[in-house]
C-alpha positions as CSV (number, residue, x, y, z in Angstrom):
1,X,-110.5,62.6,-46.3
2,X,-109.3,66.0,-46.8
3,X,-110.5,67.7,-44.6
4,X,-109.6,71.2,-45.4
5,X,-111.3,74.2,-47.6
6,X,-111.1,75.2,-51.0
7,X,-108.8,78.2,-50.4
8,X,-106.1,75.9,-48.3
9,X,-106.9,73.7,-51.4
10,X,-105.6,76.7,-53.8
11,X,-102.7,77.3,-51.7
12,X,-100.8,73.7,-51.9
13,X,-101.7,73.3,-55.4
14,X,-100.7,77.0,-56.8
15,X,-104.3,77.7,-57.4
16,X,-106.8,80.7,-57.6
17,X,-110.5,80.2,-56.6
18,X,-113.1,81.1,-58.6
19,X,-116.6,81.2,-57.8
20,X,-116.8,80.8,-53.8
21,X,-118.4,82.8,-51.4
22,X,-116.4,85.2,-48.4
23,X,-116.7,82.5,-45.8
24,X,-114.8,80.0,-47.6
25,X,-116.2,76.6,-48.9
26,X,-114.9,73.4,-46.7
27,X,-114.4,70.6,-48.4
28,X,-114.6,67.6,-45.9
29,X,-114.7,64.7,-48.0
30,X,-112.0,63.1,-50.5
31,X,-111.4,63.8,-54.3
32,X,-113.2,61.8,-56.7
33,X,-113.3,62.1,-60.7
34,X,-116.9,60.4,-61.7
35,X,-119.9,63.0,-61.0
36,X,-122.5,60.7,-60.9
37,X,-120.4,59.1,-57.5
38,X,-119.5,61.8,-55.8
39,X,-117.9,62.1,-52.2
40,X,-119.4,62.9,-49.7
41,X,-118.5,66.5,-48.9
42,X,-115.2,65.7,-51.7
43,X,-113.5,67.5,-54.6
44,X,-114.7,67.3,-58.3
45,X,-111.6,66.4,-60.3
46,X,-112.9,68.0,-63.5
47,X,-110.7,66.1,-66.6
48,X,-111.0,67.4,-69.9
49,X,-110.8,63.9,-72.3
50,X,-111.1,63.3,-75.5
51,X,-114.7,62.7,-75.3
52,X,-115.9,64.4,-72.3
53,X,-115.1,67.7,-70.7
54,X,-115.4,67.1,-66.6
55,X,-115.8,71.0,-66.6
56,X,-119.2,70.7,-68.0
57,X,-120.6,67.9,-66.0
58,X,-119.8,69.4,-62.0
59,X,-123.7,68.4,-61.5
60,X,-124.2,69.5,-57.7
61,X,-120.2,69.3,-56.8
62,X,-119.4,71.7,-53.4
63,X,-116.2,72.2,-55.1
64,X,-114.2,71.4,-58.4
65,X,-110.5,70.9,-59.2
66,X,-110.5,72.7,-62.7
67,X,-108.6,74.7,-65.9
68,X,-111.0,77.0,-65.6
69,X,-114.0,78.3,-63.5
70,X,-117.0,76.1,-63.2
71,X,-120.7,76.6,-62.2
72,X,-119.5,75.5,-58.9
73,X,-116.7,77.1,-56.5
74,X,-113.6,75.9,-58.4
75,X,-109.7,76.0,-57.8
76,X,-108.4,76.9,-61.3
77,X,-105.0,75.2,-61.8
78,X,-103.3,75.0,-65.3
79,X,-102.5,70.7,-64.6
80,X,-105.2,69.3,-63.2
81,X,-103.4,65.7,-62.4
82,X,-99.9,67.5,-61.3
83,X,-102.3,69.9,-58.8
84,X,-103.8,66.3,-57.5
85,X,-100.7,65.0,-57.3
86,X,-99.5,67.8,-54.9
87,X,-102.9,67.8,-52.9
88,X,-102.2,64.3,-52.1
89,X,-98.1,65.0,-51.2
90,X,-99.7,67.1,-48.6
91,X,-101.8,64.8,-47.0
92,X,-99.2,62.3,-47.1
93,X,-96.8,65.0,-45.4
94,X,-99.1,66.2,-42.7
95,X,-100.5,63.2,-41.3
96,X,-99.4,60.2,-39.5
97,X,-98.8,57.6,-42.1
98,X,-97.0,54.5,-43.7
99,X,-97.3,54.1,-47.0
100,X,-96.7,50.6,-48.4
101,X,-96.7,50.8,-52.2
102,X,-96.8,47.2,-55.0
103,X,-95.8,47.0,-58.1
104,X,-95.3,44.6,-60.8
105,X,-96.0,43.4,-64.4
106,X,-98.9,40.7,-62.8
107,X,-100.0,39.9,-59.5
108,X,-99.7,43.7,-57.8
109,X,-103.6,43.9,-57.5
110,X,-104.3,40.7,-56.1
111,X,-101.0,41.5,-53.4
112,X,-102.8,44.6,-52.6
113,X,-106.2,43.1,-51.4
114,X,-104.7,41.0,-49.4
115,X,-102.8,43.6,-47.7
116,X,-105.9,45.2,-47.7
117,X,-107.4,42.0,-45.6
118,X,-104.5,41.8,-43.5
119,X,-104.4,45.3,-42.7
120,X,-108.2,45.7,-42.2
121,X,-107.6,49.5,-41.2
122,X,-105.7,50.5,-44.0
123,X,-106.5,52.7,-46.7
124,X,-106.1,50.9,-50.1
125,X,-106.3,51.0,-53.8
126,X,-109.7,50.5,-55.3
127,X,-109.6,48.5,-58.0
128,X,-106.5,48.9,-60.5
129,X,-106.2,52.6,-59.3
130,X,-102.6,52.2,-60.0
131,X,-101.6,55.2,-62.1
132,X,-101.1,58.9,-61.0
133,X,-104.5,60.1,-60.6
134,X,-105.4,56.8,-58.4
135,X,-102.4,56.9,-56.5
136,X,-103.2,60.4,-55.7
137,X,-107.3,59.8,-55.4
138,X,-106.4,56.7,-52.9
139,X,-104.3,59.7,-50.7
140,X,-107.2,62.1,-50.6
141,X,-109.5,58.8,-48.6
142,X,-107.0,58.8,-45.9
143,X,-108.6,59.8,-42.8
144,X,-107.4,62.5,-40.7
145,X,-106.0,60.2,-38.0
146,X,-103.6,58.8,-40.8
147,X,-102.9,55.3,-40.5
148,X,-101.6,52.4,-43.3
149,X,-101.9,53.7,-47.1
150,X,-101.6,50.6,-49.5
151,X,-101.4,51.8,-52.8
152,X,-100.6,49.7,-56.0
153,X,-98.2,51.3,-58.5
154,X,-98.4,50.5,-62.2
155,X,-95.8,51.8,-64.6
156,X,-96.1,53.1,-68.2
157,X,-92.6,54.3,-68.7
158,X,-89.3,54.8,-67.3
159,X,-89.7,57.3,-64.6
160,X,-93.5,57.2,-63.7
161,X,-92.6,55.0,-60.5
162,X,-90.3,57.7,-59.3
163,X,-93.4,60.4,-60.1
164,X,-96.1,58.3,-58.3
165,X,-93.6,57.4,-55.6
166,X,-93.3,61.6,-55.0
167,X,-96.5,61.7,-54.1
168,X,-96.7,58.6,-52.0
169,X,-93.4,58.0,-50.7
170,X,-93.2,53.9,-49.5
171,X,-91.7,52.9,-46.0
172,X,-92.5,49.8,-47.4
173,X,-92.6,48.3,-50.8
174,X,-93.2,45.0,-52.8
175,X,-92.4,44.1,-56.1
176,X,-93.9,40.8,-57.5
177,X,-92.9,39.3,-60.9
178,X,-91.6,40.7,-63.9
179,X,-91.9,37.4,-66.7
180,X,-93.0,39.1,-70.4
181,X,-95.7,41.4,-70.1
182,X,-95.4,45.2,-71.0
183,X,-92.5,44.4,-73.3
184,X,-93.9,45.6,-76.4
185,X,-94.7,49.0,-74.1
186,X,-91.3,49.1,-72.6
187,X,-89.2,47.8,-75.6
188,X,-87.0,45.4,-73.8
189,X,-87.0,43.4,-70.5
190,X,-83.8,45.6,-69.7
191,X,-86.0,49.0,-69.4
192,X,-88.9,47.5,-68.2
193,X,-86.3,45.9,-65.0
194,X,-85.2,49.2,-64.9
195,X,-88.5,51.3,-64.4
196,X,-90.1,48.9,-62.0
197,X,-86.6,49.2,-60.0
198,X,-87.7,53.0,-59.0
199,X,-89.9,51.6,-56.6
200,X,-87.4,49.7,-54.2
201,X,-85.0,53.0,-54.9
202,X,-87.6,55.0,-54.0
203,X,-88.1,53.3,-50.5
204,X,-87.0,54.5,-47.1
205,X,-87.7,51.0,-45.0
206,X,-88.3,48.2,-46.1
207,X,-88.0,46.3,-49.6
208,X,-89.8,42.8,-50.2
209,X,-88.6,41.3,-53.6
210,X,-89.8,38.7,-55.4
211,X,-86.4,35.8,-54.8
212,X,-87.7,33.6,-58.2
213,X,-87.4,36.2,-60.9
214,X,-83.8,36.8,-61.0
215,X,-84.7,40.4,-62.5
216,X,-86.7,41.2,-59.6
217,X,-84.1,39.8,-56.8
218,X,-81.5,42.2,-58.4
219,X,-83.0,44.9,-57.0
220,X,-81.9,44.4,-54.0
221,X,-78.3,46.3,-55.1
222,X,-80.4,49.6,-56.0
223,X,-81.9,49.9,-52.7
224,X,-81.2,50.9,-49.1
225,X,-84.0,49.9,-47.8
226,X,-84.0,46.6,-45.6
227,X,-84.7,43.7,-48.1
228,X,-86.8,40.2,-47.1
229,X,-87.8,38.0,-50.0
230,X,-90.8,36.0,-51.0
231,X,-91.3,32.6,-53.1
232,X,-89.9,28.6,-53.2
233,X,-86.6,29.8,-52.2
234,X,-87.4,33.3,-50.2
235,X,-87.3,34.4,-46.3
236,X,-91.4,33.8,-46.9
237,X,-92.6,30.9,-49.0
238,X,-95.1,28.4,-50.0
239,X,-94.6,24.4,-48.9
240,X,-97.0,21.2,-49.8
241,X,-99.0,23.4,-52.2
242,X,-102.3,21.7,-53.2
243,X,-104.7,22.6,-56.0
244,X,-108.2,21.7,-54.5
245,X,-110.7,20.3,-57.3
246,X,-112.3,23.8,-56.1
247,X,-109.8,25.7,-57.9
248,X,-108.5,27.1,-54.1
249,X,-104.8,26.8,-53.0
250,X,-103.8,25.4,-49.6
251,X,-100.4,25.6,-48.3
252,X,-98.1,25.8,-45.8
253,X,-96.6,29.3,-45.2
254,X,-93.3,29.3,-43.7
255,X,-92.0,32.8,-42.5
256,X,-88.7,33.2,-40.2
257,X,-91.2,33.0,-37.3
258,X,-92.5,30.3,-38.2
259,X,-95.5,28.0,-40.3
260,X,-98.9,27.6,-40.7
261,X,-101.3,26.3,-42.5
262,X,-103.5,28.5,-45.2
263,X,-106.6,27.9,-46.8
264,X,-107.1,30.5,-50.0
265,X,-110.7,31.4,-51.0
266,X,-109.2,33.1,-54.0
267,X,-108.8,30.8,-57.4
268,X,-105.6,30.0,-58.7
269,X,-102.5,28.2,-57.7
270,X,-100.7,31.0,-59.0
271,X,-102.6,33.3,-55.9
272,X,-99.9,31.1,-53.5
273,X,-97.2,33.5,-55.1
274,X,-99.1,36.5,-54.4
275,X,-100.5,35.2,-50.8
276,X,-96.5,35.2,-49.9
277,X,-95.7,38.4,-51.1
278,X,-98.6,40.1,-49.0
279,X,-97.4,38.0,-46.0
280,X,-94.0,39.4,-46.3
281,X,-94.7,42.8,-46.8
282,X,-97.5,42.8,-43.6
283,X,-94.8,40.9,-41.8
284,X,-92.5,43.7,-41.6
285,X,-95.4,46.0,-41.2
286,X,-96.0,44.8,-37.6
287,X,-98.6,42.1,-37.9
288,X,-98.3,38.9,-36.0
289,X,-98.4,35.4,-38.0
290,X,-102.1,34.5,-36.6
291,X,-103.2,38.0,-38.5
292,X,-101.8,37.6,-41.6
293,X,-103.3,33.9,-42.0
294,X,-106.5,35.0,-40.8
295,X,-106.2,38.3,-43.7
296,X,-105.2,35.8,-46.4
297,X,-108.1,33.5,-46.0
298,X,-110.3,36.4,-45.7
299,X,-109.0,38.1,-49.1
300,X,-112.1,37.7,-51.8
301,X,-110.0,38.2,-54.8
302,X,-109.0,41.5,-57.1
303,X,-112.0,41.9,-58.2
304,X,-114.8,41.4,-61.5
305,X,-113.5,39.5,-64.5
306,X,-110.5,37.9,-62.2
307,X,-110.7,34.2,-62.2
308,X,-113.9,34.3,-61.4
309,X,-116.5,30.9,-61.0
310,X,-119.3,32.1,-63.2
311,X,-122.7,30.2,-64.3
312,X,-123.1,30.3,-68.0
313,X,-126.5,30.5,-69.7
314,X,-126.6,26.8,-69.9
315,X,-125.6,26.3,-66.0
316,X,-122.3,25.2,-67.1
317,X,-119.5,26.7,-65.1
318,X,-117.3,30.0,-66.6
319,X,-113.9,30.9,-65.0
320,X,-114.0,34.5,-66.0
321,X,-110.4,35.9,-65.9
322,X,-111.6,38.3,-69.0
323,X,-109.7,41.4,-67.7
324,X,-106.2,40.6,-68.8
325,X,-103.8,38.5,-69.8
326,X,-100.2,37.8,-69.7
327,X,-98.3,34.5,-71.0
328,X,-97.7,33.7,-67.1
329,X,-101.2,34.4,-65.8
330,X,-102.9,32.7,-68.8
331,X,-101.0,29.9,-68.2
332,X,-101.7,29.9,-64.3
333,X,-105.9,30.0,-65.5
334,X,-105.3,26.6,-67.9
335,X,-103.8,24.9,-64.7
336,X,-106.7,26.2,-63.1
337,X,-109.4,24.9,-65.6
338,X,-107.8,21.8,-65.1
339,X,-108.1,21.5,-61.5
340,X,-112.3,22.5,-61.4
341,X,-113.0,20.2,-64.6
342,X,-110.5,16.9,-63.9
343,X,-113.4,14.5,-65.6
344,X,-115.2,16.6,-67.8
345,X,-114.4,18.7,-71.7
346,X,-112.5,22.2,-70.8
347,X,-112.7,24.5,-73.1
348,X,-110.7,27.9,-73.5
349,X,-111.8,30.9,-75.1
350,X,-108.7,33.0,-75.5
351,X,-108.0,36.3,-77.3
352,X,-104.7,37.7,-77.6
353,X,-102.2,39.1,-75.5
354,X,-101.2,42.6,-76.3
355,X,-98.2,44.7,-75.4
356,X,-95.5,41.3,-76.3
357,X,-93.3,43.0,-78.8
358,X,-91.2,40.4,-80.3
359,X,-92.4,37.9,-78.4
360,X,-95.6,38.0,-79.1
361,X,-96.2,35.2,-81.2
362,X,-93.6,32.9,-79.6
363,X,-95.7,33.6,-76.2
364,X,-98.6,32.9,-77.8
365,X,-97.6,29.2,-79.1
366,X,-96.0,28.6,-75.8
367,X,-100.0,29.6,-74.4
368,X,-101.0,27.1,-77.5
369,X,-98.9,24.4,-76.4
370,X,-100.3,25.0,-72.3
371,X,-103.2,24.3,-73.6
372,X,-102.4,20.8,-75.2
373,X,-101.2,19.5,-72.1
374,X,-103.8,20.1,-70.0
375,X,-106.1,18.9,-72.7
376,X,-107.7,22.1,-73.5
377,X,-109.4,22.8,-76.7
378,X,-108.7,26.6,-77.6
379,X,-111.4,28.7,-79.6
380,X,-108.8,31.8,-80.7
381,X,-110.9,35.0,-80.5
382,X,-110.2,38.0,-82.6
383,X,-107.0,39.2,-84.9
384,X,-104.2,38.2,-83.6
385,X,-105.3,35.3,-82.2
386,X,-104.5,33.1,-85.2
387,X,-101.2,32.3,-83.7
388,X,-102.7,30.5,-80.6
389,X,-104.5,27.8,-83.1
390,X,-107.7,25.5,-82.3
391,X,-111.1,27.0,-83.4
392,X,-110.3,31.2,-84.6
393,X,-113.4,33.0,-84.8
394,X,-112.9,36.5,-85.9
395,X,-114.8,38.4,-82.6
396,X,-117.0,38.0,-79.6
397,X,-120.2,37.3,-81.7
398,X,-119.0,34.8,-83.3
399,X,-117.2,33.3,-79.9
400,X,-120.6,33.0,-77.9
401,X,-122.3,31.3,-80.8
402,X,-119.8,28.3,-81.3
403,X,-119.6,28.1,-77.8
404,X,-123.9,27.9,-77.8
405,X,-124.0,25.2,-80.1
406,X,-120.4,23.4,-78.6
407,X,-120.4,23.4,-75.3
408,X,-122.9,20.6,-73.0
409,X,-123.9,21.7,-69.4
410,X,-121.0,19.5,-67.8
411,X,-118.2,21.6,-69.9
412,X,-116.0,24.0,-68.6
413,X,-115.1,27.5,-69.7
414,X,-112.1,29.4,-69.4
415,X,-112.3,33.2,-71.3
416,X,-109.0,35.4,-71.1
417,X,-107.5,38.2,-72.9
418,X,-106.2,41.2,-72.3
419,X,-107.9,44.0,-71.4
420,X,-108.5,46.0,-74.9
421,X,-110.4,42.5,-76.6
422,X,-113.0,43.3,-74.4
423,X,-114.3,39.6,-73.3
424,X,-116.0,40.3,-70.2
425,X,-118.3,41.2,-72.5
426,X,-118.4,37.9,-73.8
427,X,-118.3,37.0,-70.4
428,X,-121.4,38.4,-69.6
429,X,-123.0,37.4,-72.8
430,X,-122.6,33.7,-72.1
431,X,-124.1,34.4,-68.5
432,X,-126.9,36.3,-69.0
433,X,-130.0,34.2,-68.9
């Protein structure tokens, strides 16, 4: 929370105030950028996009963040996001807090909400709030008593990770796997090593690395923070994994203080990974073995559209993991599929996975060939798809009818792509009633 007023508001971000009266407005509540969800008591972010203009839509806001003055009292900055970004550096700076940051090309969100069931008092990332205005949003929830703030870190270019990381600088950080995604964004897997290396660089404390992606290990010669590794051959790691026929992990976590036994209620062998890296970073946060195991079972999952068990139309079952895709996690949802349909058809409705570069359509027959193994018959959704093989359909229309007049009630249903095909929406078509 922020806690503050609207002129102390003006004065760390460079501001003038427009529009208040002599007393002063308090603002007691955090920033948010939506108007039709506003804090209680919080700050209106107004953005001006490319199809709406936050300036015009303040609604009933007790104070706005703005370019210019507002119907409401407003602090009139000429960068809206770099003025957030220096609100949240100073409630970072004058409260009591640890701030344990995750990054990543896959996995960071999931690591987060475990850490965010591990830590039960923390403040966290909602959602995918990864970039520089959730990152700073996440900052302005922190209450005034400070405590844990868990924020997950995406990168969209060299340099971001050292920007977000200025206004939330980690004690503790995690980084989880690089494999192929973002390379098409990036350009190579050299520059995309490189940007997701300002994160450990960045970190005062305590570094835990990912010790089965060689690129990820590496890191550990670019930081002076205190390094402890996670996976099959790290300090913290996964023994006797088994894939139950619920699509849930069990395993046995071994940590240098010891094992124990761990019962996910998150889908996905791939989630043991993730589970490990969460118990490694809240391991050198303080918490006992008996808390992190009791956080990891709790952890629901990263939310909508993630591997999710889903009732189609029909009352088939749907594993929705519509809302992204990467050759590793696509992959880790066919093994998936497998597991939760080892009698009956599985079926895969998959569009394609962007931001490959070169790669792209090598990825994509190595998806293909995933598929033929564990006995999957693909339905390719949408341009670019064409590569992957099976049944191409050229959108989601088309997708939900073959699946209508395919699939029987004992089928299963894998749909994945990344985010910009838009198949939750097919997602949701196939499950509505």
């Amino acid at each position: 929370m922020l806690a503050t007023t609207l002129q102390q508001i003006a004065h760390v971000t460079g501001g003038r105030v427009t529009g208040a009266p002599a007393g002063g407005v308090p603002v007691p509540g955090p920033a948010y950028l939506d108007s039709r969800d506003p804090g209680p008591g919080g700050l209106f972010v107004a953005l001006a996009g490319a199809r709406t203009d936050g300036h015009d839509h303040v609604r009933d806001a007790r104070a706005v963040l703005g370019t210019r003055p507002t119907t409401a009292p407003t602090v009139v900055v000429p960068d809206v996001t770099v003025a957030l970004g220096r609100l949240a550096r100073h409630v970072v700076d004058t409260r009591p807090v640890r701030v344990i940051a995750v990054t990543g090309s896959h996995g960071k969100t999931s690591v987060k909400e475990f850490l965010a069931a591990v830590l039960p008092d923390a403040t966290a990332t909602r959602g995918n709030e990864n970039n520089e205005l959730g990152v700073a949003l996440t900052a302005t929830r922190l209450p005034v008593g400070g405590g844990d703030l868990v924020v997950e870190m995406g990168a969209r270019a060299v340099g971001h990770l050292t920007y977000l990381a200025g206004i939330a600088p980690p004690r503790i950080s995690a980084v989880t796997a690089l494999g192929h995604a973002h390379l098409g964004r990036f350009g190579s897997p050299e520059l995309l090593a490189a940007a997701k290396a300002e994160l450990p660089q960045a970190t005062s404390g305590e570094c835990v690395l990912a010790a089965d992606d060689p690129r990820v290990l590496a890191m550990a010669e670019r930081t002076w923070a205190r390094v402890t590794t996670f996976g099959r051959s790290g300090d913290v790691g996964p023994e006797d994994v088994r894939l139950g026929a619920d699509g849930r992990a069990r395993f046995t976590l071994r940590t240098p203080g010891g094992r124990a036994r761990v019962r996910l209620r998150v889908l996905g062998e791939h989630q043991v990974a993730n589970a490990c890296c969460a118990a490694a970073v809240a391991l050198r946060a303080g918490a006992g073995l008996e808390q992190v195991v009791a956080g990891l079972e709790r952890a629901d999952g990263p939310g909508p559209h993630r591997l999710q068990r889903r009732r189609r139309h029909d009352g088939g079952l749907l594993l929705d993991d519509s809302y992204n895709a990467s050759p590793a996690s696509v992959v880790a949802a066919l093994r998936t599929l497998a597991a939760v349909a080892p009698a009956g058809r599985r079926f895969a409705a998959l569009g394609p996975m962007r931001e490959l570069g070169d790669a792209h359509d090598r990825a994509h027959r190595a998806v293909a060939a995933a598929a033929r193994r564990s006995g999957v018959d693909l339905v390719a959704v949408g341009e670019g798809a064409q590569v992957l093989g099976g049944t191409w359909v050229p959108d989601r229309s088309a997708a939900a009818d073959l699946v209508r007049r395919t699939l029987r009630r004992d089928d299963v249903l894998l749909v994945k792509a990344s985010r910009p095909e838009r198949l939750d929406l097919l997602a949701d078509d196939l499950c509505a009633p």
